[in-house]
C-alpha positions, 0 to 999 in steps of 0.5 A, spaced: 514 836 666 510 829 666 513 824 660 507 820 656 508 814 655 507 813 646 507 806 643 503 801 639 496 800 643 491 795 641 484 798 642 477 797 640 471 802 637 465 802 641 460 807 638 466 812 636 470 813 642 477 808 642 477 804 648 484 801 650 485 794 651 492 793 652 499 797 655 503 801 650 508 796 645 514 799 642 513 796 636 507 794 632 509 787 631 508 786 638 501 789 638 499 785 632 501 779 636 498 782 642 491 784 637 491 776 635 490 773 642 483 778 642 481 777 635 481 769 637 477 771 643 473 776 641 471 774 634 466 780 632 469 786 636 472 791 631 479 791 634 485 795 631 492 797 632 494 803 633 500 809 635 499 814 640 503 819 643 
């Protein structure tokens, strides 16, 4: 059996499928920081974090 990585992703909706943006964080004050860095470049994009197994 296979083990999955899980973790913190910053992800982005586009028309309801989530698209991953980033690699898995163990925390989530990594991925916040991570999240600043493609708010500032893409200022209108709905960007989000979130936890996946």
């Amino acid at each position: 059996m296979t083990k999955s990585k899980s973790g913190w992703v910053v992800y982005e909706r586009q028309g309801g499928n989530f698209v991953h943006l980033s690699k898995p964080f163990k925390t989530k004050q990594q991925a916040e920081k991570e999240r600043e860095k493609f708010d500032k470049k893409y200022p209108k994009a709905a960007i989000g974090v979130g936890f996946v197994r």
